[in-house]
Every structure is written in structure tokens, then in C-alpha cells.
C-alpha positions as CSV (number, residue, x, y, z in Angstrom):
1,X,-9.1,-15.0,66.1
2,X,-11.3,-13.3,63.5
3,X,-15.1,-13.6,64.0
4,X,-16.5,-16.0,61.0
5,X,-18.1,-12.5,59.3
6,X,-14.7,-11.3,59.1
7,X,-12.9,-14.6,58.4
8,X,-15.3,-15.0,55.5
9,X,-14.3,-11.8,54.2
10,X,-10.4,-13.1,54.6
11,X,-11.0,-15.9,52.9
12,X,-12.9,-14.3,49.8
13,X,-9.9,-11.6,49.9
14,X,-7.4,-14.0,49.8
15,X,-8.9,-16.1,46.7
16,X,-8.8,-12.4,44.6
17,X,-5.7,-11.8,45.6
18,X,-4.7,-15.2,44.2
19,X,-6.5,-14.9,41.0
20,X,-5.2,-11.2,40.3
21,X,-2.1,-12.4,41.1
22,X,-2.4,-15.8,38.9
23,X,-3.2,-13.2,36.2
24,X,-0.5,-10.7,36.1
25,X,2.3,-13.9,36.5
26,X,0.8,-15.6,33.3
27,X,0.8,-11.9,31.8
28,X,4.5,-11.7,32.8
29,X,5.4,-15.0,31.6
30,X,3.5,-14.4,27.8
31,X,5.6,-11.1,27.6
32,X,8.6,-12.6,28.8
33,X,9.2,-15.7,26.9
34,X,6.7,-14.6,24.2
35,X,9.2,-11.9,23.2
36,X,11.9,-14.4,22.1
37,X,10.0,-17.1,21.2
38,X,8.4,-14.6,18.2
39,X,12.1,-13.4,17.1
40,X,12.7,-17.2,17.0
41,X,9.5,-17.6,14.9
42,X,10.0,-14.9,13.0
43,X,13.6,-14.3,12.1
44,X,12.8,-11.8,9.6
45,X,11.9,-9.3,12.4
46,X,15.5,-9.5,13.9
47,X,16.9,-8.0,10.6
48,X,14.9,-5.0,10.8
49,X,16.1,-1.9,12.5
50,X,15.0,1.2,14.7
51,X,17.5,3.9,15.5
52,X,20.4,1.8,14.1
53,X,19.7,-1.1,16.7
54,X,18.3,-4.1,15.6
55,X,14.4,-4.7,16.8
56,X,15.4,-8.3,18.6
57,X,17.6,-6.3,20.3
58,X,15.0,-3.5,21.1
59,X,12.8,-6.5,21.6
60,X,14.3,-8.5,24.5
61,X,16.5,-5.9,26.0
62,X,14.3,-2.5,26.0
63,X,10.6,-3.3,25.3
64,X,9.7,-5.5,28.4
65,X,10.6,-3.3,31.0
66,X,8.2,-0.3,30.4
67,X,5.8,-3.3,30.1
68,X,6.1,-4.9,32.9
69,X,5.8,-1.8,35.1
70,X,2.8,-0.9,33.6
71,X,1.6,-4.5,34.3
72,X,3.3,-3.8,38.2
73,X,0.9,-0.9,37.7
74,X,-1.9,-2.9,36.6
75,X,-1.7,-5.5,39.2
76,X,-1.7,-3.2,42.2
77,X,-5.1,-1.3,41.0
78,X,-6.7,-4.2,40.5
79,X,-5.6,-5.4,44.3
80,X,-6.3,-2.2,45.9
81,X,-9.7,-2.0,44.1
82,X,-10.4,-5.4,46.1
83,X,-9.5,-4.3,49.7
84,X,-12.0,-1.7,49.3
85,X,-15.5,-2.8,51.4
């Protein structure tokens, strides 16, 4: 059983760590499902091309990725930096 100082501190921790983590899911989901839904919007980008590969392509199959792990990235500084006293 925590003393109430520290199960204050708990408690203010774990709303944070909710938020942050609220955050970098709505992040995700906005690069995830934003990526297609613009090449649906915008057809006109799917014609275009970079290194021979179409950019929907480049778009859906490449681009999230290094995106998400600097969000992965993102998401643990921001956690760390609220564990610190």
C-alpha cells in the first residue's frame, strides 16, 4: 500500500501517461488512415512518380514507417520526461 503522498503522485502519473499516450494513438491514427484517405482525395497524386514508383505507392507502403518510429520516438521522451521527480 502506497502512502497517500505517493499514491497522489501514482495517480497524477498515471493521468500523463494516458494523455501522452491518447496523443501519440490519435497521431498514429491521422498518419495512418490520413495517408490513403488524401490519395483517395487526391487522385492526381497517385499518378506522380519518384524513382519510377508511384508516390501512392511510396505513400502507404514506405512513408509511415520512418514516421511512426519517430512518433515511437516521440512518445517515449515525452513519458520518460514525466517519471522524472
Amino acid at each position: 500500500m502506497l502512502d497517500p503522498q505517493l499514491a497522489g503522485r501514482a495517480r497524477g502519473l498515471r493521468r500523463a501517461q494516458l494523455r501522452r499516450a491518447v496523443i501519440t494513438l490519435t497521431y498514429a491514427a491521422v498518419l495512418l488512415f490520413g495517408l490513403p484517405v488524401l490519395l483517395r482525395v487526391a487522385p492526381g497524386l497517385a499518378q506522380w512518380r519518384v524513382g519510377g514508383l508511384p508516390l501512392g505507392w511510396i505513400a502507404v507502403a514506405w512513408l509511415p514507417y520512418p514516421l511512426l518510429g519517430v512518433l515511437a520516438w516521440w512518445h517515449l521522451r515525452r513519458a520518460e520526461g514525466a517519471e522524472r521527480p
